[in-house]
C-alpha positions in Angstrom: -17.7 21.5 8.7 -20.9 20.0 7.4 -23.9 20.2 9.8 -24.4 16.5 10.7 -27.9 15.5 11.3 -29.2 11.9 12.6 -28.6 9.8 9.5 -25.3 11.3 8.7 -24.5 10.9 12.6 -25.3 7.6 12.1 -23.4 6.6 9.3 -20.5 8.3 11.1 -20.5 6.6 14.1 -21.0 3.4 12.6 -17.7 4.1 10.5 -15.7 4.9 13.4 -17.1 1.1 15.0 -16.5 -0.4 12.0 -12.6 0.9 11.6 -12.3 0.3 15.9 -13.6 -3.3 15.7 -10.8 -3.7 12.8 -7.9 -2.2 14.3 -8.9 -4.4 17.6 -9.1 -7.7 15.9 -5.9 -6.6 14.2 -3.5 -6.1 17.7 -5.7 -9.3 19.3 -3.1 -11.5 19.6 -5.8 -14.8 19.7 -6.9 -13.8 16.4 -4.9 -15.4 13.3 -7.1 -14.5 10.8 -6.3 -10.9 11.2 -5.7 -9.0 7.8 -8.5 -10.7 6.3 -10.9 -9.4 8.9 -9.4 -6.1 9.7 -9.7 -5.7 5.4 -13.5 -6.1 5.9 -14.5 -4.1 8.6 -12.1 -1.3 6.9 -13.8 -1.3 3.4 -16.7 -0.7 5.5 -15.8 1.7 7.4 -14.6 3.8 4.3 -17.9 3.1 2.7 -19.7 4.6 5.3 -17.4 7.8 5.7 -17.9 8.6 2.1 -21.7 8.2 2.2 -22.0 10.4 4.8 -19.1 12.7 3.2 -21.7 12.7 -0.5 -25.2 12.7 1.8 -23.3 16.2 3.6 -22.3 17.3 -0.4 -26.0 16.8 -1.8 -24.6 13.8 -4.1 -26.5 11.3 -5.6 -25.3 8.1 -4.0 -27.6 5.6 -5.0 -27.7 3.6 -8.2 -30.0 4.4 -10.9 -31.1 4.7 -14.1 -33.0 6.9 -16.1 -33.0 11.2 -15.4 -36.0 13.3 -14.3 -38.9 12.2 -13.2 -38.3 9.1 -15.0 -35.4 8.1 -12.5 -35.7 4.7 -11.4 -33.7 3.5 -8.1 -32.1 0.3 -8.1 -33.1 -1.6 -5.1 -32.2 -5.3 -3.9 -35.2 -7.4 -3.8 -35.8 -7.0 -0.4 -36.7 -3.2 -1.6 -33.6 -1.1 0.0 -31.5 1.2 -2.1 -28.5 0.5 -4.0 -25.6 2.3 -2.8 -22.0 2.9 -3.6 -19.7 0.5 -3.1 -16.3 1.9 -2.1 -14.5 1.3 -5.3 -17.0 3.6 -7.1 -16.8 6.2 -4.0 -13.3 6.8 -4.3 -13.9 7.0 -8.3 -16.2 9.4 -8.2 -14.8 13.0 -9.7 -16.7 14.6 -6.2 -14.7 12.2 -4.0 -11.7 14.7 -2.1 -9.4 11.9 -1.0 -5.9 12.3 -2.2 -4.4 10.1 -4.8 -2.2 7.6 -2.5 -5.2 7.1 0.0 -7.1 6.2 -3.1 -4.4 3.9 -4.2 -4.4 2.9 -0.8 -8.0 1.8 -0.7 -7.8 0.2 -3.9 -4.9 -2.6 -3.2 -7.7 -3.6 -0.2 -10.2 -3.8 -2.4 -8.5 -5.6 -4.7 -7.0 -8.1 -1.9 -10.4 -9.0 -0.3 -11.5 -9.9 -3.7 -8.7 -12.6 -3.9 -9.1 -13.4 -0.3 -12.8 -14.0 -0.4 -13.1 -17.0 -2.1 -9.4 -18.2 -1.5 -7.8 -19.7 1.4 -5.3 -17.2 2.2 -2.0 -17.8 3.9 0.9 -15.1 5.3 -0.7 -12.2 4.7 -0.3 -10.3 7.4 3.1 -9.1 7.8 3.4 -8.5 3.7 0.3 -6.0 4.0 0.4 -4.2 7.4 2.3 -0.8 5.9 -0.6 -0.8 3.7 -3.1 -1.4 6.6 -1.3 0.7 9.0 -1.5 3.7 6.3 -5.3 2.9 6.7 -5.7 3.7 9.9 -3.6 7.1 9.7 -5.5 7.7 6.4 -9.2 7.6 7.9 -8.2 9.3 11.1 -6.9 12.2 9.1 -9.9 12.1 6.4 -12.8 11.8 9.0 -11.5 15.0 11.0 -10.7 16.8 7.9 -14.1 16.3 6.5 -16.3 16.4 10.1 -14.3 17.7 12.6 -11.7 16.3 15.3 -14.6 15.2 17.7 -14.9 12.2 15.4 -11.3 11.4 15.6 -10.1 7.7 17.0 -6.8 8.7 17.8 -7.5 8.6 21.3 -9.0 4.9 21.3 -5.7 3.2 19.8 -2.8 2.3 21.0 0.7 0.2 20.0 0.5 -3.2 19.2 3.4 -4.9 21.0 5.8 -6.7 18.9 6.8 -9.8 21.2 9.7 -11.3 19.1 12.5 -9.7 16.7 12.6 -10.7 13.4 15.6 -12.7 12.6 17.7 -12.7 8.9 15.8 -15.6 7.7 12.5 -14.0 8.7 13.7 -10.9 7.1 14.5 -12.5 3.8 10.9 -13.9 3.9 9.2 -11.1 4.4 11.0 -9.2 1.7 10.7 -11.9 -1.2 6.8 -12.9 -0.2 7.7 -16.5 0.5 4.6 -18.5 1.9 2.2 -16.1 0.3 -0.6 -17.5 -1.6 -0.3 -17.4 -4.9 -3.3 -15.4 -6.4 -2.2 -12.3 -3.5 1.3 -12.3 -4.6 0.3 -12.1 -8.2 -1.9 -9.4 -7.4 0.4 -6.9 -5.2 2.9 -7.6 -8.6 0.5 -6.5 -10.9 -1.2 -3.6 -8.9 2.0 -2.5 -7.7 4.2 -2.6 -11.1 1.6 0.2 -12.5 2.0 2.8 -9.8 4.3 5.4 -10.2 7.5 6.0 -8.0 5.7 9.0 -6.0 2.5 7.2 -4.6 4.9 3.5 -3.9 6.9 5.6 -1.7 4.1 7.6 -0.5 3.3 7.1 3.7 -0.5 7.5 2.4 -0.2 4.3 0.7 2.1 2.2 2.2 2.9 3.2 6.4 6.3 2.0 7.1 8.1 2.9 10.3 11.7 1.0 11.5 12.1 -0.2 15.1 15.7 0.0 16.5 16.1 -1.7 19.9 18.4 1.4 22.1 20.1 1.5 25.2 19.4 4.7 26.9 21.3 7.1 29.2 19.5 9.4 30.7 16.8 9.3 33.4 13.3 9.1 31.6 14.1 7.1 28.7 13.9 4.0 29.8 10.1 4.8 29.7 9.7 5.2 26.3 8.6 3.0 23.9 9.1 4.8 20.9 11.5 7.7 20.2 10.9 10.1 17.3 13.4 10.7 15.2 13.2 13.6 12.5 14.1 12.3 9.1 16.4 14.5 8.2 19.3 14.4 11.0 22.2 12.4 11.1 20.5 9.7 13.4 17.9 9.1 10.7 20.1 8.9 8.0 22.3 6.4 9.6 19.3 4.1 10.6 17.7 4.4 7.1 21.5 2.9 5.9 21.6 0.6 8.6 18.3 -1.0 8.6 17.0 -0.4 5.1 17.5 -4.2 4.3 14.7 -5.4 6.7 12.0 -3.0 5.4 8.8 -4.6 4.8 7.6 -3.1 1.3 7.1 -4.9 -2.0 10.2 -4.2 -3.9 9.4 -2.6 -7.4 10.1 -4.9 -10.2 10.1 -4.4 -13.5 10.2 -6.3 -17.3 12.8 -6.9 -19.3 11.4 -4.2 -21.6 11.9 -1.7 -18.5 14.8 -2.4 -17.9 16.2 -1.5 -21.4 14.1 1.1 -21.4 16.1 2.3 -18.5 19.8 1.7 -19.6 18.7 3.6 -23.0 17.2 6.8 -20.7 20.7 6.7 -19.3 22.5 7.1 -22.7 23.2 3.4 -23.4 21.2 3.4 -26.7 22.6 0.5 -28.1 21.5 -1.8 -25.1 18.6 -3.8 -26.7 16.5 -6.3 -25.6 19.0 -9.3 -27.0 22.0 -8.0 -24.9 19.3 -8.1 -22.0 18.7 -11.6 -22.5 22.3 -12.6 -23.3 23.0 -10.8 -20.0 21.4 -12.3 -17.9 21.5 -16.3 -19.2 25.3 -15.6 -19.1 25.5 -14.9 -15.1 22.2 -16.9 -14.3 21.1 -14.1 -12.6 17.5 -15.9 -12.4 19.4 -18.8 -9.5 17.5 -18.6 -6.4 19.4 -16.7 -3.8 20.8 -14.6 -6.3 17.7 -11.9 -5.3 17.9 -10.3 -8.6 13.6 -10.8 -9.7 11.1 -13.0 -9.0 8.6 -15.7 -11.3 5.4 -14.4 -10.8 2.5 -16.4 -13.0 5.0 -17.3 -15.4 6.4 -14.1 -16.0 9.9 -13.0 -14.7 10.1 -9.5 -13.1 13.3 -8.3 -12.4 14.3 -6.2 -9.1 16.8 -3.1 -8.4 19.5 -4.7 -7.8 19.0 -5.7 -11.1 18.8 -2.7 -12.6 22.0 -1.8 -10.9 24.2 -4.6 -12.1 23.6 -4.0 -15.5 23.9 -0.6 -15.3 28.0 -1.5 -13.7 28.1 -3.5 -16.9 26.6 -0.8 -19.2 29.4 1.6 -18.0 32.3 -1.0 -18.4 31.4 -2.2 -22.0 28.7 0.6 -23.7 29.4 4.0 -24.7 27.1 6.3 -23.2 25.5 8.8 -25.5 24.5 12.5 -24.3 20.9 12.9 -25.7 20.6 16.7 -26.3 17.5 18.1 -25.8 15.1 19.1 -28.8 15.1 22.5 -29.8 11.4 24.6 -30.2 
């Protein structure tokens, strides 16, 4: 571990204040404007865990210009230094965070810049797996990179859910209704260019499923929360049973995907005019149908999608075998 001295204490423990004041506001149940907040206090906090995490490296933090003895800090005009904003922390080749708690941080960023200027409305249920994987994110980075005495594991606790979320809420949740506009757009166009790996990844998005149990044996009755490891039958059946209400943003994907798709799967004659006869045919844009979404003008299409015309490749395409090329 790094020897800390007083200005990288400092910077720590203002970090860990910074992410404890926004996991508080978050579970205040007075508070309504709660991910908007908590978003502020975090990019803070990060900022100040990776200033401290370069000052421990020897890295150059501060904006400049020039090299040598002709280096010239950049200071605002009340005469303090520039330093890194987040965004360029996490860019930096020296920074050691992992690619999905980069990701991670950058969906934040990029929704406090549409929420700063912007009345924002429904936010907070469509982002929490990505705030939630915040919080497990820093914990782990700030004991990795200083030690386990900075951890603020012990100062957090469960936020009680006080009502159950009914089909209609479900249904809500999933398809972004109520959201403002300029967020929803944005989630659609950070999210369509991640790759499968880092969407599904717990570093980026933190998504847990509560089951409501009746137990019978002494002792249980006491817990609130019962682990379950994700590979036995019990997890298995859950997944199946509740994946419908999970939270996420659903991938979605263009028409040019999609037949990019089918083709990958052998159905090389599927173009981009069968696409369109497709769907115009079955009206698969109606509302209620849950095949895609209109987002700025521009129709994204879902999985189920993808599904359905997959069934109708099979029942009216052949399917070609694409052998592989030969060195």
């Amino acid at each position: 571990m790094p020897r800390v001295n007083k200005s990288l204490k400092e910077r720590l423990e203002k970090s860990r204040e910074a992410m404890l004041s926004a996991v508080e506001i978050y579970n205040n149940p007075n508070i309504a404007f709660k991910s908007e907040t908590f978003i502020t206090l975090a990019v803070i906090s990060w900022t100040y865990m990776m200033h401290a995490y370069y000052q421990s490296q020897h890295v150059e933090f501060r904006y400049y210009s020039g090299e040598g003895h002709a280096r010239r800090y950049d200071r605002t005009k009340h005469g303090a230094y520039k330093f890194w904003e987040l965004e360029r922390c996490i860019n930096s080749a020296q920074s050691p965070l992992d690619h999905a708690t980069a990701e991670n941080l950058r969906f934040l960023i990029g929704i406090r810049h549409e929420i700063e200027h912007q009345l924002t409305h429904r936010i907070d249920e469509f982002i929490s797996a990505k705030l939630q994987a915040c919080v497990q994110n820093y914990e782990h980075w700030i004991c990795e990179l200083f030690g386990s005495r900075y951890s603020i594991s012990d100062h957090l606790a469960l936020a009680i859910q006080m009502s159950p979320l009914s089909p209609t809420q479900q249904q809500t949740l999933m398809e972004g209704k109520g959201l403002s506009k300029n967020v929803r757009n944005f989630v659609t166009r950070f999210e369509t260019e991640l790759d499968d790996e880092t969407l599904r990844s717990q570093g980026y998005a933190y998504r847990v499923i509560f089951v409501p149990i009746n137990v019978n044996r002494a002792g249980q009755a006491d817990r609130v929360i019962e682990f379950v490891p994700a590979g036995s039958p019990l997890a298995e059946g859950i997944s199946a049973q509740y994946a419908v209400i999970r939270h996420t943003e659903r991938p979605k994907y263009l028409p040019t995907q999609v037949v990019r798709i089918m083709q990958d799967l052998g159905y090389t004659s599927f173009t981009i005019t069968m696409h369109t006869n497709l769907w115009k045919e079955e009206n698969a844009k109606k509302n209620g149908l849950g095949y895609g979404v209109l987002v700025q003008k521009t129709w994204y299409w879902y999985d189920s999608w993808i599904e359905h015309v997959k069934e109708w490749c099979e029942a009216h395409l052949s399917k070609v075998t694409v052998e592989p090329t030969r060195p």
